[in-house]
Each structure stands twice: as structure tokens, then as C-alpha cells.
C-alpha positions in Angstrom: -55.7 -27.3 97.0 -55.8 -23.3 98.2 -55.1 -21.2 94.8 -52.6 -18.5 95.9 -52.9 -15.5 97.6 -53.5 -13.0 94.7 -51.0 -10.3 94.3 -52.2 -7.0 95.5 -52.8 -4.1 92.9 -50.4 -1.8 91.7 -52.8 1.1 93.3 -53.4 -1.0 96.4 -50.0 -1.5 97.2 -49.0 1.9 96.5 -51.5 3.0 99.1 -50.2 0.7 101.9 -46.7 1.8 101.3 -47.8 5.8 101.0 -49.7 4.9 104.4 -46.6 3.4 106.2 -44.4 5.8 105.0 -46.9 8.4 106.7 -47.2 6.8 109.6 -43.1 6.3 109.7 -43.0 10.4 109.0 -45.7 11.0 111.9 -43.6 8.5 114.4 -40.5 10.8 113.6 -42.4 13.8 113.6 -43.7 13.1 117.4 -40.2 12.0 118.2 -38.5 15.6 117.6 -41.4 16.8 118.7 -40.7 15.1 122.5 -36.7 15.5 121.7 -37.4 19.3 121.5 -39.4 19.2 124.5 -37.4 17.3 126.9 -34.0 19.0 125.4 -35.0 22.4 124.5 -32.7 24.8 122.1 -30.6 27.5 124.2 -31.1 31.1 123.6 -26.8 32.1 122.9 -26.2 35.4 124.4 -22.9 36.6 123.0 -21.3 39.1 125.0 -18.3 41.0 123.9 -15.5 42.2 127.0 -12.5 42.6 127.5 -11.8 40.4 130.5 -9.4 37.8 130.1 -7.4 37.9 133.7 -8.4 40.2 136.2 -12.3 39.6 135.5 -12.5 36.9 134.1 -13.0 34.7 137.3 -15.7 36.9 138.6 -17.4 36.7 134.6 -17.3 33.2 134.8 -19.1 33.1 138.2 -21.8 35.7 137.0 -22.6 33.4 133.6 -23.5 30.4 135.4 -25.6 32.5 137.9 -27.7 33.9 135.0 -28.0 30.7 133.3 -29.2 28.9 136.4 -31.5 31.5 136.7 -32.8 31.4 133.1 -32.2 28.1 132.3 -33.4 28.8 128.1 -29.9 31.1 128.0 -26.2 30.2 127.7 -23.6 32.6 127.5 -20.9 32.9 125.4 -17.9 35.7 125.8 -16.2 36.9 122.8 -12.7 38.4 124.7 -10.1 41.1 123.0 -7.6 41.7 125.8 -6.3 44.7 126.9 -5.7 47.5 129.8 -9.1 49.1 130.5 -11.0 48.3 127.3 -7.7 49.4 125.0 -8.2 46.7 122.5 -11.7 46.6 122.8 -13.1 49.8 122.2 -11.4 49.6 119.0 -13.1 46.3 118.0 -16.5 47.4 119.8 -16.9 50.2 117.4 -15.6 48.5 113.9 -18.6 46.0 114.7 -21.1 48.6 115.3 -19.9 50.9 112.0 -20.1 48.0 110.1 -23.8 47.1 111.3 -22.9 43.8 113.3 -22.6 44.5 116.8 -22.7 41.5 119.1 -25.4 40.9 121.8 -24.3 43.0 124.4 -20.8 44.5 125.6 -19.0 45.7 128.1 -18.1 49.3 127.8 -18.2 52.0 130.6 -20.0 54.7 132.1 -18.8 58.4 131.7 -18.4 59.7 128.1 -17.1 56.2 126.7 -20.7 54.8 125.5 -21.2 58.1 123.9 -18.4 57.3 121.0 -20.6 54.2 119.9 -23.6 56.3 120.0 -21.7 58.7 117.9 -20.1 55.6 115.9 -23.4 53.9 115.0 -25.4 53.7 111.6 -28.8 55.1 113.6 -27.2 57.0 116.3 -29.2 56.4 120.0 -31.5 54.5 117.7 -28.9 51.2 117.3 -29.2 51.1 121.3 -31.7 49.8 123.3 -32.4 52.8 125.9 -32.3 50.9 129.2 -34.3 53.4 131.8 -37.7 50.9 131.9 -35.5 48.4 132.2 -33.1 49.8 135.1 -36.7 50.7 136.6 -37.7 47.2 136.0 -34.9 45.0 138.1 -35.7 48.2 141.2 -32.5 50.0 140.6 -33.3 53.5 141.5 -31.7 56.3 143.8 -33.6 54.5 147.1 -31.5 51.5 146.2 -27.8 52.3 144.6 -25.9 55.1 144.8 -27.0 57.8 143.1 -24.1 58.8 141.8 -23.4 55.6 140.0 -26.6 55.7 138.1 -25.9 59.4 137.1 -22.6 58.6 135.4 -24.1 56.5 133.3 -27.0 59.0 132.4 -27.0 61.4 129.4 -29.6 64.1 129.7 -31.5 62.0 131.6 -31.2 58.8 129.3 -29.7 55.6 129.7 -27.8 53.5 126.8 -25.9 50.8 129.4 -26.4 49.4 132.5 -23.7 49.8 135.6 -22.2 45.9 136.5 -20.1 47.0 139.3 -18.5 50.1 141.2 -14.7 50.0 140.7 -12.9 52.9 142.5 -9.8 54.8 141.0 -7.1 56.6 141.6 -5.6 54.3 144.2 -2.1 53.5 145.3 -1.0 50.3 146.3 2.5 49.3 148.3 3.9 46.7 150.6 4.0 48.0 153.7 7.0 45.9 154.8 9.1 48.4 152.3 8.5 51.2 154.0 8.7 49.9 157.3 12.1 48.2 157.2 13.3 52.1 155.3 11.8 53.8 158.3 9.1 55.3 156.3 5.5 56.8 156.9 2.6 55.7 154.8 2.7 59.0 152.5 -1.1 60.1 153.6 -0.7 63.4 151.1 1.0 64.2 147.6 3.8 65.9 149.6 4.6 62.9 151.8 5.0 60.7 148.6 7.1 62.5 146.7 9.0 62.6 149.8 9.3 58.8 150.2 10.0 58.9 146.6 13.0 60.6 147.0 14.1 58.8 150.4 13.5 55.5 148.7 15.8 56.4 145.8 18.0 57.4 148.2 18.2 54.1 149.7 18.8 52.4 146.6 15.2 50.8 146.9 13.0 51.5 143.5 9.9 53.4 144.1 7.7 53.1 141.2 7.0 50.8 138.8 4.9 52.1 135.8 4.0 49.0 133.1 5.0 50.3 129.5 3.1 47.7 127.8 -0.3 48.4 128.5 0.0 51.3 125.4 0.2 54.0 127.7 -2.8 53.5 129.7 -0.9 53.0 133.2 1.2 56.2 132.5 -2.3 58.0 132.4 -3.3 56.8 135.5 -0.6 58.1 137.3 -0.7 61.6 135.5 -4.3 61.8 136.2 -4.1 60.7 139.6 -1.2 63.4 140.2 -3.2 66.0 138.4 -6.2 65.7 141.0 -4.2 65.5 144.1 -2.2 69.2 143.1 -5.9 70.6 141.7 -7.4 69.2 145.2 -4.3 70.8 147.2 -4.7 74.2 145.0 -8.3 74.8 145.7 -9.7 72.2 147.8 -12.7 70.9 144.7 -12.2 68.6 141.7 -13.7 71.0 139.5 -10.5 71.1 137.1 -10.6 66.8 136.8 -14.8 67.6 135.7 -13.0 70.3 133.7 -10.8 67.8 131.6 -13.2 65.1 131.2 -15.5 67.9 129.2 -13.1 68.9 127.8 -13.4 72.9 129.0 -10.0 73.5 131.0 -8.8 76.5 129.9 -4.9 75.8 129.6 -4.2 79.7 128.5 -5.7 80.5 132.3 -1.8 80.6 134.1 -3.2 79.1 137.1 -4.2 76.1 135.1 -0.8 76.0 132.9 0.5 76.0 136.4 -0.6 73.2 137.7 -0.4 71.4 134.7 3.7 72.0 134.4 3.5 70.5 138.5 1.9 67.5 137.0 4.2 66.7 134.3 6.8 67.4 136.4 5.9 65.0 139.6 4.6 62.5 136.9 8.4 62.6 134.8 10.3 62.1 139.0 7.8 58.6 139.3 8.6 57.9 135.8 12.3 58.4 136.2 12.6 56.6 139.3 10.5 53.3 138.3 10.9 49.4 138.0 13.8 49.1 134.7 12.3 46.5 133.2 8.6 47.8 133.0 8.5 48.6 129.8 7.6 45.4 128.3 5.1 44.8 131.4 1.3 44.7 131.8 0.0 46.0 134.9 -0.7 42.4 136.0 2.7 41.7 135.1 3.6 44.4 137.7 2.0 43.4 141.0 4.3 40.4 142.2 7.1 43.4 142.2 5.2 45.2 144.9 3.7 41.8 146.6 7.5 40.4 146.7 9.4 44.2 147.8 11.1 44.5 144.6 9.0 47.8 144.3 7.8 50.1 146.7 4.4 52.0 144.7 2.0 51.0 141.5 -0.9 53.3 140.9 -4.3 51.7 140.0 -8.1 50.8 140.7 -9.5 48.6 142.9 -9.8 45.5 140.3 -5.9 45.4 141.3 -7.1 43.6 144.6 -9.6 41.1 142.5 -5.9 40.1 140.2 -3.4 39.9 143.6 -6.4 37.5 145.3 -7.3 35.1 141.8 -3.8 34.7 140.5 -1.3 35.7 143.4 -3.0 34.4 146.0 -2.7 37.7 148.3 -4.9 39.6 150.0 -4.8 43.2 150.0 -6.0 45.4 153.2 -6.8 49.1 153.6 -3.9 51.1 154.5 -5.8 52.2 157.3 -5.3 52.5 161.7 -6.6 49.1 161.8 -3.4 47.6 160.2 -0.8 49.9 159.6 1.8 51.6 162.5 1.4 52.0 166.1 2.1 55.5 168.1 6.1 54.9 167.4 6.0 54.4 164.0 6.3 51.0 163.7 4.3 47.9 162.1 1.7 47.0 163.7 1.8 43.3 164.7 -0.8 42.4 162.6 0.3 44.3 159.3 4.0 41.9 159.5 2.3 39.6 157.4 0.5 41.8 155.1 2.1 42.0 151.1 -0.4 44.2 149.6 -2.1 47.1 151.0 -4.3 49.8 149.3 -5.2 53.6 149.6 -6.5 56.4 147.9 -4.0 58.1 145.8 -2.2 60.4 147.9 -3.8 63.9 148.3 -7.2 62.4 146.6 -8.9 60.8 149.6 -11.7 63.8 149.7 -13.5 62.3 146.2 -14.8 58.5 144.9 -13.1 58.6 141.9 -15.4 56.3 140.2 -15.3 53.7 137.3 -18.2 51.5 136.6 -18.2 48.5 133.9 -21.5 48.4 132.3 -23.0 46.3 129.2 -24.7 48.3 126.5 -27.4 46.6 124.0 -27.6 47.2 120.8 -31.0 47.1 118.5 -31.5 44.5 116.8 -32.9 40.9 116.1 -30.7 40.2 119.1 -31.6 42.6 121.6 -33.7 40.1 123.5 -31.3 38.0 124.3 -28.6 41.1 125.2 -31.4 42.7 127.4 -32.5 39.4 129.6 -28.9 39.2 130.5 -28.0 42.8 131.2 -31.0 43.1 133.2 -29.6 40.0 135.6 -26.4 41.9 135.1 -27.2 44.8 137.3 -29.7 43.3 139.2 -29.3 42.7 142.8 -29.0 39.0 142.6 -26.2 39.8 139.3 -24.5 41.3 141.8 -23.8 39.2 144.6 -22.5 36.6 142.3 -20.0 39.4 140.5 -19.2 41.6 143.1 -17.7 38.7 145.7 -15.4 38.3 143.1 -14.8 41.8 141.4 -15.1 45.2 142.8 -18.0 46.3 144.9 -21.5 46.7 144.1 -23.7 49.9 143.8 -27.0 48.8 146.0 -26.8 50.5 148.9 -28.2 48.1 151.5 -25.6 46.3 152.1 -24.5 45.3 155.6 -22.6 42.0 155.4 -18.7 42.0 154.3 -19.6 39.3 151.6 -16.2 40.9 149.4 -13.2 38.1 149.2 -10.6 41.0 150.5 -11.2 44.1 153.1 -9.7 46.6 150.8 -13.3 45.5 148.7 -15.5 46.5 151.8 -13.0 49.4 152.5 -13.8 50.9 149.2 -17.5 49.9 149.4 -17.8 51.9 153.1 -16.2 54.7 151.3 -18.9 55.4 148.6 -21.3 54.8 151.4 -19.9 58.0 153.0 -19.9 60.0 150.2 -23.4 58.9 148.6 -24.8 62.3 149.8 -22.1 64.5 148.4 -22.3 64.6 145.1 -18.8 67.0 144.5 -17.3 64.3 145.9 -17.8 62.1 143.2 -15.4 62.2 140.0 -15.1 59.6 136.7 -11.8 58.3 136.2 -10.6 59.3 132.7 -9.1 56.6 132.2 -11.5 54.1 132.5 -14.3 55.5 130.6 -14.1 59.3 131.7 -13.3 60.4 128.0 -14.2 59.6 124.8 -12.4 56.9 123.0 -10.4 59.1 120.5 -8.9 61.6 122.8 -8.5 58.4 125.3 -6.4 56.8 122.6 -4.7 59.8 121.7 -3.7 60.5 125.2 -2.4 57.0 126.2 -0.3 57.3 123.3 1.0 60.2 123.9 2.0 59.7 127.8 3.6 56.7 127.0 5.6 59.1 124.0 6.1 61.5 127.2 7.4 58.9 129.7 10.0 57.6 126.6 11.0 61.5 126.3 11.1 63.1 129.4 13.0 66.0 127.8 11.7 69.7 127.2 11.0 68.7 123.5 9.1 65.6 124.9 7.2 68.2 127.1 6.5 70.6 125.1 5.2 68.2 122.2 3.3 66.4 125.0 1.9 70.2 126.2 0.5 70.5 122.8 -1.2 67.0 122.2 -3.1 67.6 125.3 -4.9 70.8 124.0 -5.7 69.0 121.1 -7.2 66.5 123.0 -9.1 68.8 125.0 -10.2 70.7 122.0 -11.6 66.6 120.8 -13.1 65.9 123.9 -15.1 69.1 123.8 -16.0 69.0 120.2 -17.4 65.3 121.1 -19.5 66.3 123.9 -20.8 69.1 121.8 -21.8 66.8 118.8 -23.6 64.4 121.6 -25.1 67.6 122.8 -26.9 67.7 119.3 -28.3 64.0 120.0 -29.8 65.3 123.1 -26.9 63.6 125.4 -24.7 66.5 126.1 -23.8 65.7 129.6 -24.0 63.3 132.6 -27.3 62.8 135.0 -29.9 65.4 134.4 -29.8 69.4 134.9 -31.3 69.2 138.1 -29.3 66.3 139.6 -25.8 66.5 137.1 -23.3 63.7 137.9 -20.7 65.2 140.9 -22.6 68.1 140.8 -20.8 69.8 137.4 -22.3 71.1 134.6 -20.6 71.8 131.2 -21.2 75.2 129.9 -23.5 74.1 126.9 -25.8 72.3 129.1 -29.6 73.8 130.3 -31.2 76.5 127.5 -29.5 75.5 124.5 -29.8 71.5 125.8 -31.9 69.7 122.9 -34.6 68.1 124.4 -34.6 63.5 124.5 -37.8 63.3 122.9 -36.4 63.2 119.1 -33.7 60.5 120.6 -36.5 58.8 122.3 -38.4 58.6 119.2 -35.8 57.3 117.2 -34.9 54.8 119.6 -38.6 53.5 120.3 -38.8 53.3 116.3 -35.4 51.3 115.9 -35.5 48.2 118.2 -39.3 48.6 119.6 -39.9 45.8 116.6 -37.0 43.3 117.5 -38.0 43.2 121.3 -41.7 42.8 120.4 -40.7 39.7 118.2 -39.1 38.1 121.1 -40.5 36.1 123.8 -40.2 38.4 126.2 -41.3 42.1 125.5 -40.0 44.9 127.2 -41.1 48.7 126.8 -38.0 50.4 126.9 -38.8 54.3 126.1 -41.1 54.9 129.4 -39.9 58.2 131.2 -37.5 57.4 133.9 -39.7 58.2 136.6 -38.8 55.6 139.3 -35.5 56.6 138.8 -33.7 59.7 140.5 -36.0 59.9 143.6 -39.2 59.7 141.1 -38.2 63.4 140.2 -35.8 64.2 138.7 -36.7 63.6 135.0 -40.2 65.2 135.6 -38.5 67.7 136.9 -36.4 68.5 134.2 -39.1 69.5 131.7 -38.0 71.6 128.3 
């Protein structure tokens, strides 16, 4: 008879049970190790906007073209709604005060990134200066307009990179109102305030002027008023460049002048608009001109982008190709038309430009913020937004890709003006000023259009020197960062220089240098390293910075 196995040893057995458990542990080990390999961990990108109608489509569409194309990335959109950035800007600049600024954001060019630069803890230094990396994805003068890429210049620096090429100060109508009141598309300032007052006439409402955007759509039709008298007075814009620095002189009576026409042609359309528009958005607004109720809304081309997403209507240019025959009447082809667009009456001479952008704050984060802005404002970033949203700024385009003509109408148009640069202007509303005297003015038109009495005038004369006096006082305090004005001093955006620009200009390099020092550590960490404070010598014709020496 076999004795029995012997038990094993107490160290014996520890060591087979240390050994399995190892081998267990290893097992596992190899198993996230091929789990992490076939299902990799996404890169978040958060990206902070302000689309959440009009936009919002055409974001959508761009976020799954990036991701596609960088398959380690997802995006994720943190959205405050509101009118042109209203509730936004706000938000956008609490974050960056307080140190925690997302990924990336939407902001503007013109002036409007300036306020965060002003805002933040370091300065230029929070941001990521973009001109390497605009030079990177080819976006130079030889391939978008240049124009586009001088709004969002400072001095010759970059702190955001343009997404689209949105055009203000447009008018939009049905032109089956007007048509069925005998009525001529009103092709200058005169000839609408003349169909204002027929319209009325008629008993047909004219305007319609959404309250509830804070005051935002109030401005836009002051604004756009304010250029077509200036343009009709002396032929140049150089009073709108004037406003957005912040140097018009309102004790020069000329000026005063025009600025009494304004508010008075501003308070007519405001007296003779939609009743209920004071609880409307400007979305809210359009099915009133699309279905007749209204005969005028003033607005930017992402109007069209809204009418075709949510209303199912697409807009045409208000233009010999659709509009009236020799007698005056509706072409055949424009019967069926609900919405058509035009350059604000008395305006047509300038591209009065806005341009979404996405800035990109330093930080462990930048990375990630960069790798999408890039695809952003590349060329292959843009045929995925721009079908959907406004038109793009590369200038070799030659197929109508755009969902409605009034898109390619606009797009033709900056084509004709690329070589002009006084024909180029920034909307102030849409990132022309900075973001205190831009809430201070919304605020106050919206006071103005509530009061249109002399008291309401007279207080409304007053706010607006003190927000020219803020706007100036901004520009001036950027002016000590180095970023005191828009493209460079050879090649200035539209052609305007403010009066402190050129001798007593501080120079970029100190900005440079803190830049480079504040967020040339977080990119280097990342898997992907970009150099980001090269001179921008492929942009601007390869000139224009080197030209601009100190």
C-alpha cells in the first residue's frame, strides 16, 4: 500500500501560489495591454461656442470631419446661447480670469479677441500665437483673402484662427411684398426709407427688429444705417474704421450730423416694426419675412444658413437674375422665391466682414485645442463647414458647393473686392468692438429703441461717447501689449490706421517672448509639437512682417 502524497511545505506552497498569482497578474497585464491597443483612449477636445441653432448643423458636420480625420480626437461643444456671442463672451472671459479656459473657443476677429488678451492672467502669454500654425495648414495671402487674415492680425500677430467669412450689413425681404405693393427693390438708403413709408402707408409692416436678442439686432440696424449715410456723405467708410477704434470725433458738426441722421432713420424703422418683436430672437423673426407678415429684417449672411436648416427656404441674391423685368414686375422665376438677400441699402461699395474664429489658450490643453483649430481653418475644415455655414476665405474656389446662391453670391463678392482693401470693413457687431463697449452699446440701443423720445436721444447721444472714449482707451492699452491695431503697418486691415499706430507702436518681440515662454512647455509635452512663435513670413505675400521691422 502507496503511503500518501506528503503535504507540500508551508514555503513550497506559498511559492506556487505567489507564482500563479504572477502569472494571473501578467495574463491581466497583457490583456489591457491588447484592450488599450485595439480600443485606444480619445484625446477630448472641448470647445466652447455659442452655436446652438443657426450653426449648429454646420458644427456638427465639421466635428465628425475632424474626427474622421484624426481618429485619436473626439469633440465635445460646451454651448451658451446667444445673438452673436452675447452670452458667451461673458462666460469666455470669467473662465479665462479665473485661470480655466476650455480647449479652444469660438470668438471673432476684429478687436473682440483682444478683450481676453486684455482679460487673461498672462496677457498674450495665456494664448497660443497661431502664425506658424496658419503657415503650417498653407493659409497665406496666395490662398485666402487677404483681408480676412488681416482682421484677425494684431501688429502682425495672430491669437485665433478665421473658420468662415460671414458678410454683414445685409437686408433680407420677400420679394412677393413688394411686388404685390408695386414696389422697387430699394437699391440705395433713399429708396428704402421710401418703401418704408409707402409700406406703412399701405398698412403692410415694414420692419421687424427682434427685442430679445439684448439689443444686439437694434445695433445692426443702426450700424448698417450709419455706413450707408457716411458712404452717401463722402463716398469712403473711413467714419465705420473710425468708430470701431474708437477715434470719431462727435464734437466735429459734420460727424454730429450724420450721427442725429442715423438715430433718426434708425427710430422711423424702429417705430414702424413687427408689434410683437420685442420678446423675439432674430430666428424667431425670419418666418415673418418668409411668410409676408413683414416686409425687411436686417442681418448677416448666417441668416440664409437658419431659413435653409430650420425653415426649409432658400434664399437668392436680390439681383437681375431673379428680381423684376423692364416693367417692373416679378420675374417669372422670383414668384416662388420667399427669401431674398442684399447688401444693406447704400452699403453695396464695402464687404462688411465678420469671421468666426477659435482662439487657443496655453496650457496643458493646448494640444488638443491647436490639432483642431488647425483642421478648423484648413482647407479640407472648410468644405465640410462652409457648405453648411457662410462661405469660406480660400480663394480658389470655382465650384458653387454652398447649399443656397445667396452663399456663392456673397462669396463672388469678396472675390471682387480682394484687391481693394478700403473696401473691406468689420462689422461692430460681430466682433468689430471690444466686448465692454459692445455690451454697453447693445444695451443701450435697445434703451434707445424703448425710448424714442429726445430724453431717450439725448441719453443715448451721451452713452455713445462714452463708448467711444472705452473703445479707444482699450485699443490704446492693447497698443501697450504690442497689438494696437489690425494687419500690420504696411498692409493695415481696409487700409485704416489708428492714430497711435507706426512710431510709438511697441514692437511684438516682448509679446512673442512671453508667449513662447508660457505654452512653448505644454505643446512640447504633447504628442505632437508645434513651434508656434516663428515670424510670420509665409504669411502676407512672404513680406509683410519683414517688412515691417522696428
Amino acid at each position: 500500500m502507496e503511503k500518501p502524497e506528503a503535504p507540500p511545505t508551508k514555503s513550497g506552497g506559498y511559492k506556487k501560489i505567489i507564482a500563479i498569482v504572477v502569472v494571473i497578474i501578467v495574463i491581466a497585464g497583457i490583456g489591457i495591454g491588447v484592450y488599450e491597443f485595439t480600443h485606444p483612449v480619445k484625446k477630448t477636445v472641448y470647445f466652447y461656442t455659442w452655436w446652438a441653432t443657426e450653426g449648429k448643423i454646420a458644427f456638427n458636420k465639421e466635428a465628425k470631419a475632424f474626427e474622421a480625420a484624426h481618429p485619436g480626437y473626439v469633440v465635445e461643444p460646451t454651448i451658451k446661447a446667444g445673438a452673436g456671442g452675447t452670452a458667451a463672451k461673458g462666460a469666455i472671459l470669467a473662465l479665462i480670469k479665473e485661470g480655466h479656459p476650455p480647449a479652444t473657443f469660438q470668438t471673432h476677429l476684429g478687436p473682440e479677441i483682444l478683450s481676453y488678451i486684455s482679460a487673461a492672467p498672462h496677457k498674450a502669454g495665456s494664448f497660443v500665437k497661431l502664425n506658424s500654425a496658419a503657415s503650417s495648414i498653407n493659409l497665406t495671402t496666395s490662398t485666402a483673402f487677404p483681408q480676412v487674415l488681416l482682421a484677425g492680425t494684431y501688429n502682425g500677430s495672430m491669437y485665433s484662427l478665421p473658420v468662415d467669412m460671414h458678410q454683414g450689413a445685409q437686408l433680407y425681404l420677400n420679394p412677393q411684398v413688394l411686388a404685390a405693393n408695386h414696389l422697387p427693390i430699394p437699391l440705395n438708403f433713399t429708396a428704402l426709407m421710401n418703401d418704408t413709408a409707402a409700406l406703412k402707408a399701405k398698412g403692410v409692416t415694414p420692419w421687424i427688429i427682434p427685442g430679445n436678442d439684448g439689443g444686439w439686432d437694434q445695433m445692426q440696424n443702426w450700424e448698417d444705417t450709419f455706413l450707408a449715410l457716411d458712404n452717401a456723405a463722402y463716398g469712403n467708410g473711413t467714419l465705420y474704421d473710425e468708430f470701431m477704434y474708437g477715434t470719431l470725433n462727435l464734437s466735429n458738426p459734420a460727424v454730429s450730423h450724420l450721427v442725429s441722421k442715423t438715430n433718426s432713420n434708425f427710430l422711423t424703422m424702429q417705430n414702424n416694426s413687427y408689434n410683437g418683436e420685442a420678446s423675439m430672437t432674430w430666428t424667431q423673426a425670419i418666418p415673418k419675412v418668409v411668410g409676408k407678415n413683414v416686409a425687411f429684417e436686417a442681418n448677416g449672411n448666417w441668416y440664409v444658413n437658419y431659413a435653409y436648416d430650420y425653415l426649409n427656404t432658400t434664399t437668392y441674391p436680390a439681383n437681375s437674375t431673379y428680381v423684376y423685368m423692364n416693367n417692373g414686375t416679378l420675374k417669372p422665376a422670383a414668384h416662388n422665391i420667399k427669401l431674398m438677400s442684399m447688401d444693406f441699402p447704400g452699403t453695396s461699395k464695402y464687404f462688411v466682414l465678420v469671421s468666426d474664429s477659435a482662439a487657443v489658450p496655453s496650457g496643458s490643453t493646448s494640444a488638443n485645442g491647436l490639432t483642431f483649430a488647425k483642421f478648423f481653418a484648413s482647407y479640407s475644415g472648410q468644405k465640410a463647414f462652409t457648405k453648411w455655414k457662410a462661405a469660406t476665405f480660400y480663394n480658389n474656389i470655382t465650384t458653387n458647393y454652398y447649399n443656397t446662391p445667396s452663399q456663392w453670391a456673397s462669396y463672388q463678392q469678396a472675390k471682387a473686392d480682394a484687391n481693394t482693401p478700403s473696401d473691406w470693413l468689420y462689422q461692430l457687431s460681430d466682433g468689430g468692438l471690444f466686448d465692454g463697449p459692445f455690451s454697453t452699446m447693445i444695451t443701450d440701443m435697445l434703451s434707445l429703441a424703448s425710448t424714442p423720445t429726445s430724453s431717450g436721444i439725448h441719453s443715448w447721444d451721451h452713452s455713445l461717447s462714452g463708448i467711444l472714449s472705452t473703445e479707444q482707451a482699450e485699443w490704446k492699452t492693447a497698443n501697450t501689449l504690442g497689438l494696437g491695431f489690425m494687419g500690420t503697418l504696411s498692409h493695415p486691415f481696409g487700409g485704416y490706421l489708428p492714430p497711435w499706430a507706426g512710431s510709438n507702436t511697441p514692437s511684438t518681440a516682448a509679446v512673442d517672448n512671453a508667449t513662447h515662454n508660457s505654452n512653448t512647455q505644454a505643446l512640447n509635452n504633447s504628442s505632437s509639437i508645434y513651434y508656434i512663435v516663428a515670424p510670420f513670413i509665409a504669411l502676407f505675400l512672404g513680406s509683410l512682417i519683414m517688412g515691417d521691422k522696428r
